[in-house]
N, C-alpha and C positions, 0 to 999 in steps of 0.2 A: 245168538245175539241177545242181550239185554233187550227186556218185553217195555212195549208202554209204559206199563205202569212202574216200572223199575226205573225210569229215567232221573237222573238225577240234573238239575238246570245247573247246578254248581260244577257238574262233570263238563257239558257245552260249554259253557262261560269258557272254563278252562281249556281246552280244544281250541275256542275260537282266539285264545290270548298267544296260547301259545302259535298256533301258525301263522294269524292275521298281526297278531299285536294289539288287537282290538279288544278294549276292556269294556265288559259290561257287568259293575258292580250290581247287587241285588237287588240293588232300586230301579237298575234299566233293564230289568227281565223282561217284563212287558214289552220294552225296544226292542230288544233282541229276539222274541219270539214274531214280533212281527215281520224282521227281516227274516228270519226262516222259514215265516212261512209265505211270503212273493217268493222265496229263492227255492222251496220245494216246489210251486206251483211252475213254475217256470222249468226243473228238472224233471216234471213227470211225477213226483212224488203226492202221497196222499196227505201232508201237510208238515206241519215243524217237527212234530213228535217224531215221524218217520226221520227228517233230514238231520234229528238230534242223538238219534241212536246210529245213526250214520259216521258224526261226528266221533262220537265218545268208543267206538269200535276202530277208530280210524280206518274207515275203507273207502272217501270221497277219494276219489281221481282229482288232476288237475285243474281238467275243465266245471267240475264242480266248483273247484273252490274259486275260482276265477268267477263263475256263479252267485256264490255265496259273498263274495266282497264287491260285487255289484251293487248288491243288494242290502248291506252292513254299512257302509262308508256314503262319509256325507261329501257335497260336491257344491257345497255352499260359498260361491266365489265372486266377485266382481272384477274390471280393472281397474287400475292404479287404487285398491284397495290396501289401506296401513295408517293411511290419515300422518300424523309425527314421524312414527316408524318409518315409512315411507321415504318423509324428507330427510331423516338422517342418513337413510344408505345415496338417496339421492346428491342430497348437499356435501357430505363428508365423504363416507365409505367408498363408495365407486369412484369418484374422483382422486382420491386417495391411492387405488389399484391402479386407475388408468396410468398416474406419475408415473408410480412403480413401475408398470410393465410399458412405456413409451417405446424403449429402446428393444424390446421382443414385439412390442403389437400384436402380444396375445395375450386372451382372457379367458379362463374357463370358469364356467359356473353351472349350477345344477339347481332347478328347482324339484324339492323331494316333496313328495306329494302334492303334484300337482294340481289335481283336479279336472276339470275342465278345459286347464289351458291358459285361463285370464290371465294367473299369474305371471307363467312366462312371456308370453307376447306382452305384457307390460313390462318388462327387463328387458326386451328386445327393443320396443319404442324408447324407452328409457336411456339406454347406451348411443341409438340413435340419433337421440335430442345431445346427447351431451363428448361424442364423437362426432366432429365435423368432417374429418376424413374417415370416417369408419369402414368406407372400402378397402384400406389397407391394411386393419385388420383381419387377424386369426381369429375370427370368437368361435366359441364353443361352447351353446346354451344348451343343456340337456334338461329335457322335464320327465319326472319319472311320478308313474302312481301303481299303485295292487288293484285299479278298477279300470278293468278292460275299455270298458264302455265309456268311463271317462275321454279313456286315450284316444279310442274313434272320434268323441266330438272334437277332444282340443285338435287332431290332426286335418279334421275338416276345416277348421278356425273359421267358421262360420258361430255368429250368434245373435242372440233379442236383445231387446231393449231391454231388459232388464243387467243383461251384463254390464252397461254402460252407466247402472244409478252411480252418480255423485260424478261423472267423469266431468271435467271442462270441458265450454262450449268450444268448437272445434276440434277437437279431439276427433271424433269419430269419422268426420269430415275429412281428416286428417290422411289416417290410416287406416278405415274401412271403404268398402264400396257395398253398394242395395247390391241384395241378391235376392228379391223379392220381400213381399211384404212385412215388413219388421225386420230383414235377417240382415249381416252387415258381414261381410269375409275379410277377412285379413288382409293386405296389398301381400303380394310375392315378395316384396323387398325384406318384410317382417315376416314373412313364414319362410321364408327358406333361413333364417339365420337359428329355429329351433330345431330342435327334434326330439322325441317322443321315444320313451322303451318304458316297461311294465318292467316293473322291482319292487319284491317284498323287502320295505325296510328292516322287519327281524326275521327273514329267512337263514335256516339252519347254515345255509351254504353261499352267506351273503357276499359272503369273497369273492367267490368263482361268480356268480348273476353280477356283482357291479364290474368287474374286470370284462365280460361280456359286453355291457354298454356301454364301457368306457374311461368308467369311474378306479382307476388306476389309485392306488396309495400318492398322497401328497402330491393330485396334480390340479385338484381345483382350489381356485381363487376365493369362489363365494358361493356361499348355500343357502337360500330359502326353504327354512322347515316351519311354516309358518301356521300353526292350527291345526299342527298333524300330531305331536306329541300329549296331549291334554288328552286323544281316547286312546291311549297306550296305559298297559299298566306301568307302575312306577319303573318293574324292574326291567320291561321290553323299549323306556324310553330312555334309561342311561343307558341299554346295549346300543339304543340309535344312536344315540350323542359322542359314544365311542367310535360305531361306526363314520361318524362324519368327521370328526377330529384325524380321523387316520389318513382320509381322505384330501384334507383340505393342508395346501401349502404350508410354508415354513409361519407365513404372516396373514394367512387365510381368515375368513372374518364368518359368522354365522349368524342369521340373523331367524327370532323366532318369532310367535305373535304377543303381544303385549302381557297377553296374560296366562303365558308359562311362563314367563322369568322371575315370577314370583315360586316355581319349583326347583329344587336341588336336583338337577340333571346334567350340569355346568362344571364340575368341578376340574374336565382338564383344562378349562378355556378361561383366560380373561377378561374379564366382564368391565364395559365401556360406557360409561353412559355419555350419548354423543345428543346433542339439541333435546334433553330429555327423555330420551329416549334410553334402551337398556340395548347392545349389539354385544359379541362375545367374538375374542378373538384368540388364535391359537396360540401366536407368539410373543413374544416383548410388543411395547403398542409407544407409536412414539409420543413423544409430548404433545405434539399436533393434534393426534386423534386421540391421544385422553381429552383433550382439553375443548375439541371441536374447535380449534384454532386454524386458521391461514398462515400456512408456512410452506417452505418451497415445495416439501412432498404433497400439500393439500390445497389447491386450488378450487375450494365449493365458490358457488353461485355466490356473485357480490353482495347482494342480502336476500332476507327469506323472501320467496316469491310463490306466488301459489302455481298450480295445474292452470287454472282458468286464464291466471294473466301469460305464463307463457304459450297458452295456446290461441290466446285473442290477439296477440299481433300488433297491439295498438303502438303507436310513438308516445312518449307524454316529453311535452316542454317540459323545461328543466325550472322556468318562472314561471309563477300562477298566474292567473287570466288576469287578476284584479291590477298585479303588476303593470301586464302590457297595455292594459286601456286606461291607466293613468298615467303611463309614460309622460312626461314634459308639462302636466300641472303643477300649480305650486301644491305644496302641503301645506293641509287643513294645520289650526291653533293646535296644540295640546288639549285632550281633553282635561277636566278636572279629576284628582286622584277616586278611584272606584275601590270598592272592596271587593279583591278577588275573588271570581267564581269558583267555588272549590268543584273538584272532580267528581262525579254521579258515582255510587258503587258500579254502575253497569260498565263506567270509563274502568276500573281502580281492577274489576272481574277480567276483562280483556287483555289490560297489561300483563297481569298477574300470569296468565297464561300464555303471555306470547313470550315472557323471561323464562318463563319454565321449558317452553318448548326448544329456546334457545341455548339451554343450560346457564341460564347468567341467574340463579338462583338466590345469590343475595339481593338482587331486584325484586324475584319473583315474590320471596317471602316478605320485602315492604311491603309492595301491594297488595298482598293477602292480608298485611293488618291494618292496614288502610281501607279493604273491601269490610272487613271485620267490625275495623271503627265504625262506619257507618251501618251494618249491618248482623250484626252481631248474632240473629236468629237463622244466619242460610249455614245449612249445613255442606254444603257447595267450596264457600269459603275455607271451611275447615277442614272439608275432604282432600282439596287442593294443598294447604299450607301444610297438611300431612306427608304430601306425597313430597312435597319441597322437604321439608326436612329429614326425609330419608334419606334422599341422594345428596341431603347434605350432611349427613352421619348422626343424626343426632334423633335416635329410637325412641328415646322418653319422652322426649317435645312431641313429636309424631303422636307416639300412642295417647299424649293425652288430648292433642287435636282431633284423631279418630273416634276417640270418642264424646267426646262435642258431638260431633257429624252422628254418631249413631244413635244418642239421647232427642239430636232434634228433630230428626225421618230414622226411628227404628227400623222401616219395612225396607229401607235401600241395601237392596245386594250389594253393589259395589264398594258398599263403606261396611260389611260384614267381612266381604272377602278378603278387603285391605287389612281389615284390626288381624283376622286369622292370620295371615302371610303373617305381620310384624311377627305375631306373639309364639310362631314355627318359629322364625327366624331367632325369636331370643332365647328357645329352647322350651317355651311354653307349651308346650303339647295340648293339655286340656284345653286352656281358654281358648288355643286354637282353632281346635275338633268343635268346638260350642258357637262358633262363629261359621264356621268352615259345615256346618246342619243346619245353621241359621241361613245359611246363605243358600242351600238347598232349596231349603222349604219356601224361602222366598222367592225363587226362580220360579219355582209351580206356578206362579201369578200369572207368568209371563209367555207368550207363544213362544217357538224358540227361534222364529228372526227377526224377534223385536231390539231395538240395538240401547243398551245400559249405558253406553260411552260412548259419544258421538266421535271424541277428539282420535281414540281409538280403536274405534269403529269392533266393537267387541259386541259379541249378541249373547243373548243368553243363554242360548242353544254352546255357543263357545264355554260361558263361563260354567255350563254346569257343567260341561267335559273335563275342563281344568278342576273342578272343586270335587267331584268326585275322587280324582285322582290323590288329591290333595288328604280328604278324607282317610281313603285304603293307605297313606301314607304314613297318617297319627296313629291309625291304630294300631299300625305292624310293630310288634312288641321288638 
């Protein structure tokens, strides 16, 4: 066996991509020896350098490596966490399946990499709220992770207050019950509609392990891969994105986290953007769901409505109070003509982002130059009218808005990461890579569950998984 001081961290790194899928480029060395060494202390062993020549000889057992991605993989999750994201498979995409499949009253879907749990028992309340008769559905929600330990908790579905940051008031009230101080368990109605199997998404023999759980060629509806591809290497996440494509129906939809859709891992799937949002889909996509339209296949929610208001319950009159209590007085003179109050930036900031959210993007970009007009110093403004004129095709406009936003807060990661994506996208390579190290070294500032994007609830701990990846991406000659 290869001694200590022979080890080479470039030969582990490799080991742990190749079995796990788990990339740890040479700036997360430090990362990586840290989890090897909780996951040798844990096996008996005398530290990482032991559990690294262990590696690189390949002689860990199963149970080791079951070990080993305990203690590698992050389990960093909430419920009804996606913020846009979220509303678009809510509003559109699922409602969309449900048409589809009315006359079958079956759905399959698969959360991959699950984590903990949150996320599925949020698809299950989900289907719930938006199935009135969902008894007489077939569902079939599987949640799969490579962290054992994950799976023990999500199967217990017990959890803290913390699972619950950002949820609507009632929510929890809803569909947990106390099971002592702080902890909240799932109701049986929402746990028996998941379940739970252990799957390496780049295992050698992933055929035969998903056929095992269930996971059949083209028999599911909808996939959450959400946050799990961004610590994959480049070329262990288009093996995943192949495997999910083979997977997922004739009109199967894939939905990932905000900020891997800015990587080239998509190319057999159609890419949607539905209420601003980016969702990718297998097959032809009908007019409805390109457009995030209401048409007989798509019945979303009559307007955007938050978590909070449908879980508070309230009635609201349909006339305003001021109405009913001057019912049957005469009306006041006319007043004299006034010079209209124009709109506050903070009004012009809020539009701006509720058109975007909605896809009605020639809205969205007036009021971004309306926020602009009056403001012309927030680089907020221009970060946004950036992101509008992407998804309205127009790269040059963008990039010279991006870079507005990066002249007037250089230190913002999220407007390095954006300029990078364009300038990959237009085949830019360098200015990319220059953006895509900026955007590194900016991350350093930041703890990693500090959150850069609220609307998309993106941390930094996420973005430098993604920007990493992104990196090992430009340089690959």
């Amino acid at each position: 066996m290869t001694s200590h001081a022979d080890l080479s961290w470039n030969h582990v790194r490799e080991a742990v991509s190749a079995r796990l899928g788990l990339h740890f480029p040479i700036q997360r060395t430090p990362e990586l020896r840290r989890g090897l060494a909780a996951a040798a202390s844990a096996l008996g062993m005398s530290g990482e350098s032991e559990l690294g020549l262990h590696l690189v000889s390949a002689s860990l057992v199963e149970h080791q490596w079951q070990v080993l991605a305990s203690h590698l993989t992050v389990g960093e999750t909430y419920f009804m966490r996606g913020g846009p994201a979220l509303d678009a498979l809510v509003r559109h995409t699922l409602p969309q399946l449900i048409a589809k499949r009315s006359r079958q009253k079956q759905l399959r879907l698969w959360s991959a990499g699950c984590a903990t749990g949150e996320e599925a028992y949020s698809l299950a309340i989900i289907l719930r709220e938006l199935l009135p008769d969902v008894e007489n559905w077939r569902i079939a929600l599987l949640a799969t992770d490579i962290n054992p330990q994950f799976l023990e908790t999500a199967k217990q579905g017990v959890f803290g207050r913390w699972s619950f940051r950002g949820t609507p008031v009632g929510f929890r009230r809803r569909y947990f019950v106390p099971v002592g101080r702080d902890r909240f368990e799932v109701i049986p109605e929402i746990r028996q509609m998941v379940s739970f199997a252990r799957l390496n998404l780049v295992a050698a023999d992933f055929d035969e392990a998903a056929s095992r759980v269930g996971l059949d060629p083209e028999s599911v509806d909808l996939v959450l891969c959400r946050n799990v591809l961004m610590y994959f290497s480049t070329n262990q996440a288009i093996l995943t994105t192949r495997h999910i494509h083979r997977r997922l129906t004739g009109e199967g939809w894939l939905a990932v986290a905000p900020c891997e859709t800015a990587c080239d891992f998509f190319r057999d799937f159609v890419r949607v953007t539905v209420a601003g949002s980016s969702l990718y889909c297998k097959g032809q996509v009908s007019r409805g769901a390109q457009d995030g339209a209401d048409n007989a296949a798509i019945r979303p929610w009559p307007k955007p409505v938050t978590y909070d208001q449908r879980f508070r319950g309230r009635s609201i009159d349909a006339r305003p109070a001021a109405t009913l209590r001057n019912a049957g007085r005469p009306k006041p003179p006319p007043e004299s003509p006034r010079t209209p109050k124009m709109p506050s930036p903070s009004v012009h900031a809020r539009r701006a982002r509720a058109f975007a959210d909605q896809g009605q993007y020639s809205e969205a970009l007036e009021c971004c130059d309306r926020w602009i007009e009056y403001d012309k110093m927030n680089a907020a403004a221009h970060q946004l009218r950036a992101m509008v004129l992407m998804e309205m095709g127009n790269p040059t406009a963008a990039r010279n808005s991006l870079q507005r936003a990066v002249y007037l807060v250089p230190e913002s990661p999220m407007a390095h990461f954006a300029l990078g994506s364009l300038e990959q996208a237009a085949g830019c390579s360098e200015p990319a890579l220059h953006h895509y190290l900026t955007t590194r070294d900016l991350l350093d500032r930041y703890s990693p569950d500090t959150v850069l994007d609220p609307a998309a609830g993106i941390t930094a701990n996420q973005l430098r998984g993604a920007v990493d990846q992104l990196i090992d991406a430009c340089c690959q000659p």
